[in-house]
mmCIF file of the C-alpha atoms, coordinates in Angstrom:
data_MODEL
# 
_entry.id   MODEL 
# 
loop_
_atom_site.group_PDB 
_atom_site.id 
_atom_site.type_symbol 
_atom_site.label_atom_id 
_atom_site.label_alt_id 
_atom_site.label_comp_id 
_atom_site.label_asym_id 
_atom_site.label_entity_id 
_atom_site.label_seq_id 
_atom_site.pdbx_PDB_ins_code 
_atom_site.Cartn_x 
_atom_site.Cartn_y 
_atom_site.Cartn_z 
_atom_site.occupancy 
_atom_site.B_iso_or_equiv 
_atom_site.pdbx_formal_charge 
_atom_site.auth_seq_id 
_atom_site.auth_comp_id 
_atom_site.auth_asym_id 
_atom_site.auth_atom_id 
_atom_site.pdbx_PDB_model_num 
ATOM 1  C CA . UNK A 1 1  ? 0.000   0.000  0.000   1.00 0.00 ? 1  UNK A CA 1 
ATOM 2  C CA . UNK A 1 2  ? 1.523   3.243  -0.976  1.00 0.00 ? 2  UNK A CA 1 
ATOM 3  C CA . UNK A 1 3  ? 2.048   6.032  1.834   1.00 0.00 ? 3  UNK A CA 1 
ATOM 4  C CA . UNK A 1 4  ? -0.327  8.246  0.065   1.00 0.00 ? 4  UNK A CA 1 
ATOM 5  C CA . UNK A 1 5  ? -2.999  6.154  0.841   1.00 0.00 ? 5  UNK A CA 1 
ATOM 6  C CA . UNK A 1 6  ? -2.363  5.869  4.211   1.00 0.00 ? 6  UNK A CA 1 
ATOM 7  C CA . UNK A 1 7  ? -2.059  9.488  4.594   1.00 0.00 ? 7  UNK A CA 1 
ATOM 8  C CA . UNK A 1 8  ? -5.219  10.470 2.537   1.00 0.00 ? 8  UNK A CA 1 
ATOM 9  C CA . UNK A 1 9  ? -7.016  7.865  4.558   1.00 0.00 ? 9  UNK A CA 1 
ATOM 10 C CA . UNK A 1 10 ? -5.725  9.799  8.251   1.00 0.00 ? 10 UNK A CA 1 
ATOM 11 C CA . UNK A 1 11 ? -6.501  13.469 6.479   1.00 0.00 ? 11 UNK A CA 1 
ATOM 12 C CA . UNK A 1 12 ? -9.703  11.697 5.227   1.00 0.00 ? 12 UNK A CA 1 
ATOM 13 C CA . UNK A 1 13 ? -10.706 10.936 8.672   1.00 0.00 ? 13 UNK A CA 1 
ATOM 14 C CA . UNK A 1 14 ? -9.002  14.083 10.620  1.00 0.00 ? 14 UNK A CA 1 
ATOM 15 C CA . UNK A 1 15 ? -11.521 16.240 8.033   1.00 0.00 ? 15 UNK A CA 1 
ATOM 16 C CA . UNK A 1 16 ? -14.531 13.923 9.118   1.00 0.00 ? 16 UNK A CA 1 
ATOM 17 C CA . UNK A 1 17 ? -13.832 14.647 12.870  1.00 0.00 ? 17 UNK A CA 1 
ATOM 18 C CA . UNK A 1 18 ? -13.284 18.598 12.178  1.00 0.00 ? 18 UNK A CA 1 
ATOM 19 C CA . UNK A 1 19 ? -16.390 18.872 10.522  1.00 0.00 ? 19 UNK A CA 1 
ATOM 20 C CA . UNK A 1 20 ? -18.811 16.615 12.522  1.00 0.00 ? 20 UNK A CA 1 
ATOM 21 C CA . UNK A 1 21 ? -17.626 18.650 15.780  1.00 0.00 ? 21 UNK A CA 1 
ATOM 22 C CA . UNK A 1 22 ? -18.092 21.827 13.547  1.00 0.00 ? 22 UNK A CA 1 
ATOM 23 C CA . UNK A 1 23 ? -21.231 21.037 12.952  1.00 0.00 ? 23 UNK A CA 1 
ATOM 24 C CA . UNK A 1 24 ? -22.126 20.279 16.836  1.00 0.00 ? 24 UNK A CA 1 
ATOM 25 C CA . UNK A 1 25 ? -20.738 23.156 17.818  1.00 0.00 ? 25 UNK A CA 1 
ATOM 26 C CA . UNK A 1 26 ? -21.954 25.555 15.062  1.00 0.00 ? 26 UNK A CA 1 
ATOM 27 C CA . UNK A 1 27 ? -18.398 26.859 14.004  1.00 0.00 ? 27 UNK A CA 1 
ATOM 28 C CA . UNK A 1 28 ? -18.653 26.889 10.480  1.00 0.00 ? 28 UNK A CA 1 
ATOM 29 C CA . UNK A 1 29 ? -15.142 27.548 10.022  1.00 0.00 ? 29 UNK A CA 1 
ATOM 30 C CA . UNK A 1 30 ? -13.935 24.443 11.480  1.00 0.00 ? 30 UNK A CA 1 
ATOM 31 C CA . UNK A 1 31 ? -16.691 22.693 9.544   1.00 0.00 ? 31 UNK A CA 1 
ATOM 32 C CA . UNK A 1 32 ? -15.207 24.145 5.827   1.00 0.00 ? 32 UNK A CA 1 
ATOM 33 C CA . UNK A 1 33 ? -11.569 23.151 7.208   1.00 0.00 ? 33 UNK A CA 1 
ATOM 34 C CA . UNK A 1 34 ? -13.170 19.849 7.658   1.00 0.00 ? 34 UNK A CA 1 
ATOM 35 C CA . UNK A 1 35 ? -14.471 19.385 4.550   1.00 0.00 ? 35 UNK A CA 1 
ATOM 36 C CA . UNK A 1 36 ? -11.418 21.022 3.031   1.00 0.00 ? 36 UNK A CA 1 
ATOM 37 C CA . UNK A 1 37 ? -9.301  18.324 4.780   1.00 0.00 ? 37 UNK A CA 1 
ATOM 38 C CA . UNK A 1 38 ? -11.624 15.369 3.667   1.00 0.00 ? 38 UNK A CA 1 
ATOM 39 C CA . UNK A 1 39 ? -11.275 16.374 -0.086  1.00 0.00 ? 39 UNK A CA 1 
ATOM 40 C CA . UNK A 1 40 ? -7.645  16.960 0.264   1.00 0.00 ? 40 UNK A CA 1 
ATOM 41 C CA . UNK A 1 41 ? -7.560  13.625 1.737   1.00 0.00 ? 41 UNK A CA 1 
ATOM 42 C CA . UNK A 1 42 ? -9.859  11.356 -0.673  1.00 0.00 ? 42 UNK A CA 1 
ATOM 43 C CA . UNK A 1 43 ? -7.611  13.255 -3.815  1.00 0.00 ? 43 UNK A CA 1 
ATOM 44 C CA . UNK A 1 44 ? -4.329  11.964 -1.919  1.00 0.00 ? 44 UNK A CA 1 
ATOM 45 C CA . UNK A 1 45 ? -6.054  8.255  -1.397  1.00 0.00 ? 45 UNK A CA 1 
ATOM 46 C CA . UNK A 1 46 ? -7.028  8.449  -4.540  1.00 0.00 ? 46 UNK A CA 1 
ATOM 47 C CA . UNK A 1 47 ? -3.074  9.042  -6.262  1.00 0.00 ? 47 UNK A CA 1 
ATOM 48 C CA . UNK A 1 48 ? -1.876  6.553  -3.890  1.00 0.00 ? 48 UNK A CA 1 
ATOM 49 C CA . UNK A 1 49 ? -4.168  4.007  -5.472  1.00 0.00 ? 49 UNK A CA 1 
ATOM 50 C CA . UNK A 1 50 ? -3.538  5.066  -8.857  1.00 0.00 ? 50 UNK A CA 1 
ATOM 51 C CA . UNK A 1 51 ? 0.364   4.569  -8.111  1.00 0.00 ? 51 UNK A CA 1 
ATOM 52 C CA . UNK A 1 52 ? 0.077   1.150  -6.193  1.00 0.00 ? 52 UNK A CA 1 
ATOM 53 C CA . UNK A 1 53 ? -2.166  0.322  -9.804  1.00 0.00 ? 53 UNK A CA 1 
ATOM 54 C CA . UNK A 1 54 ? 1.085   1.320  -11.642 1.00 0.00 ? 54 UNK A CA 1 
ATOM 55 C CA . UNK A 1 55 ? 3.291   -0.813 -9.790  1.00 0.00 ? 55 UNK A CA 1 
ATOM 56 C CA . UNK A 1 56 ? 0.943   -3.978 -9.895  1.00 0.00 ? 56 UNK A CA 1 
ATOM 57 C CA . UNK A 1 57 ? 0.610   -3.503 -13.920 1.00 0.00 ? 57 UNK A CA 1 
ATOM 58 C CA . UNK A 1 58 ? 4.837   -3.037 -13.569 1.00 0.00 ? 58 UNK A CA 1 
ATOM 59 C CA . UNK A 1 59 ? 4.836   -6.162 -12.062 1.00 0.00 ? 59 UNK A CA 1 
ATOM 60 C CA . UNK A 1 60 ? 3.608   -8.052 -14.685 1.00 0.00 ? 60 UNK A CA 1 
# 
């Protein structure tokens, strides 16, 4: 598994956190940092999978 992935999936869930406790707490601006952080995070997941796919296919 390629470190991207493993760091989209923590910035994934760090954005998750920020947001749901923006959202209880009515601070917007730690909800938008939270849902900055998620999308920041799922794009990074995602080029970490795309890499580990391009190592697979090198394998071959």
């Amino acid at each position: 598994m390629d470190k991207d992935r493993i760091a989209g999936s923590a910035k994934e869930t760090k954005g998750a956190v920020k947001e749901a406790i923006g959202k209880a707490t009515g601070d917007s601006k730690l909800r938008t940092d939270g849902a900055a952080d998620k999308a920041e995070g799922k794009v990074q997941n995602a080029i970490g999978g795309v890499k580990d796919a391009m190592r697979e296919a090198l394998k071959k």
